[in-house]
C-alpha positions, -999 to 999 in steps of 0.1 A, spaced: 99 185 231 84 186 266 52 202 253 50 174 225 53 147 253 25 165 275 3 165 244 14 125 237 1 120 274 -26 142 283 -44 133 243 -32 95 241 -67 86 241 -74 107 210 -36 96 192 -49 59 199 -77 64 181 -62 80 152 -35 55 149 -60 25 150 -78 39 125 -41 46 106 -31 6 109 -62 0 102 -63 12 67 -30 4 57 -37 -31 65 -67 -33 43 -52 -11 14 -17 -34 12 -47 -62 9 -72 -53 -14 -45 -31 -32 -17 -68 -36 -49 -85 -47 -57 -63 -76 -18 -55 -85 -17 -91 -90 -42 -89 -118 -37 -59 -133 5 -78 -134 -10 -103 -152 -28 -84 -171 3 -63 -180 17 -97 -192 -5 -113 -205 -6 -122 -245 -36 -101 -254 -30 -66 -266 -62 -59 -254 -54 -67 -216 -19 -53 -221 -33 -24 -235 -57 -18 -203 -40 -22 -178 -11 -2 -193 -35 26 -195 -45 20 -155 -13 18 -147 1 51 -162 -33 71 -151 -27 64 -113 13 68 -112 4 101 -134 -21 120 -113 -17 131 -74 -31 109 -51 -52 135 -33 -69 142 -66 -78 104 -69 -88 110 -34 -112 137 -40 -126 118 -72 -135 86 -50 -146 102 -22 -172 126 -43 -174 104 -75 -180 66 -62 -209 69 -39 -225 83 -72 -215 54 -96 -224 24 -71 -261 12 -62 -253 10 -25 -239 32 0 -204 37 9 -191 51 41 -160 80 41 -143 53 49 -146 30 21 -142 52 -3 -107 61 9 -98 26 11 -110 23 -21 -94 51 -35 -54 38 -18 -59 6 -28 -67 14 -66 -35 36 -63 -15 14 -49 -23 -17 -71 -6 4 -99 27 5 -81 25 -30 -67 16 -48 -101 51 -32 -112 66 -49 -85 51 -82 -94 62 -78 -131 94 -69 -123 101 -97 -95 85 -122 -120 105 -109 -147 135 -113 -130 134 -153 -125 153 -171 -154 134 -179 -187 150 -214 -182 128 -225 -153 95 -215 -177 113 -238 -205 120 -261 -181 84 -266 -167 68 -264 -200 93 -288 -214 78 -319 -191 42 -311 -199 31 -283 -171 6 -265 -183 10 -218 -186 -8 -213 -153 9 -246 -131 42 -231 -142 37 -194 -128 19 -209 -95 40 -236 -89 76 -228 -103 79 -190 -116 58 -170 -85 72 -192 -55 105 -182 -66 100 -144 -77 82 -139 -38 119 -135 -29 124 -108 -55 87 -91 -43 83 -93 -11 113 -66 1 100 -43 -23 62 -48 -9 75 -37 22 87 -5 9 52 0 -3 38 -6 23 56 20 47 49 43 15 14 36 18 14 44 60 25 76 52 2 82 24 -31 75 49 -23 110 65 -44 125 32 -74 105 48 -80 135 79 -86 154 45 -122 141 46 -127 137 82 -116 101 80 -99 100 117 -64 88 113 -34 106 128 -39 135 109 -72 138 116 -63 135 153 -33 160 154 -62 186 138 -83 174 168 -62 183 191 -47 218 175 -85 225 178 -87 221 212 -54 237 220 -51 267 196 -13 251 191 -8 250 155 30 230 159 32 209 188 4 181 179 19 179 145 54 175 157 38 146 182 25 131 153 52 130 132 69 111 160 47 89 160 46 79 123 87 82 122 85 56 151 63 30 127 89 40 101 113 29 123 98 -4 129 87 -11 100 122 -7 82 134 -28 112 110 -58 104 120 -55 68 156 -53 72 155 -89 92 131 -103 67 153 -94 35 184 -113 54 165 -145 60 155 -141 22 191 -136 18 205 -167 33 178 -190 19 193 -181 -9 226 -188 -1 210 -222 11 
């Protein structure tokens, strides 16, 4: 453990780096990725087959295939589909948000499927119309249900960056292969890292732990 602290010190510069650029695309994947989970959810529940039908079918691609294979296929594939050009970058935002949406939609279905069918009744009983209902009575209230397991996701998602040092996106991963580089030790500046993600864990769980027991006793409220 001493080397591992050496490394911490001696390459903080380079671990900085990589874990800015590791916040930095969670961040905007738990973005872009909630936005578009949102839709495909309402998709998935909406009264078209067509729209069911669709985003069923994007849902079970993306949970069914690895996600450094969706990786790969954004990385390579979108530059070549889009007019404009995209950095490495981008295209492994891209490619973690798409994935994530999948995952997050079911969240949204589920915590909007969990609210009573009374309250919809309810609304639509005193003249609200399909879309007042879910934004001002059904969604405030399944945001309770949502929001813990978003968190989840979200430290999910942290971990997942790591396949972004794949292609030379630097991240902590990217930055641990740096430094083995420079060192010719293959174990200590992964060990470092892993500290380093196991302390965002750490937080992260903390954070969400605090924020499902003020959910809690609002409830209780």
């Amino acid at each position: 453990m001493e080397k591992v602290g050496k490394l911490l010190v001696k390459y903080y510069p380079v671990y900085l780096s990589g874990l800015w650029g590791t916040l930095w695309i969670s961040a905007v994947t738990v973005l872009f990725g909630a936005l578009l989970g949102v839709l495909v959810a309402l998709m998935r529940m909406s009264r078209f087959k067509l729209l069911r039908g669709i985003s069923k079918a994007y849902i079970e691609v993306l949970r069914g295939t690895p996600i450094l294979l969706q990786l790969y296929f954004f990385w390579i594939g979108l530059p070549k589909l889009v007019p404009f050009e995209l950095s490495d970058t981008q295209c492994i935002v891209a490619a973690l948000a798409v994935n994530a949406s999948a995952f997050i939609s079911e969240i949204i279905r589920a915590g909007i499927g969990a609210v009573d069918k009374g309250q919809w009744e309810a609304a639509r009983s005193i003249g609200l119309s399909e879309s007042h209902v879910m934004t001002h009575v059904i969604f405030p209230q399944a945001v309770k249900n949502i929001l813990p397991a978003i968190g989840n996701e979200m430290i999910a998602l942290l971990k997942e960056t790591a396949v972004a040092g794949y292609v030379a996106v630097q991240d902590l991963t990217r930055a641990a292969n740096l430094i083995r580089n420079n060192t010719y030790d293959a174990l200590n500046p992964l060990l470092a890292t892993a500290i380093v993600y196991l302390t965002m864990v750490v937080l992260l769980t903390a954070l969400l732990g605090k924020l499902e027991m003020r959910l809690r006793r609002s409830d209780v409220r």
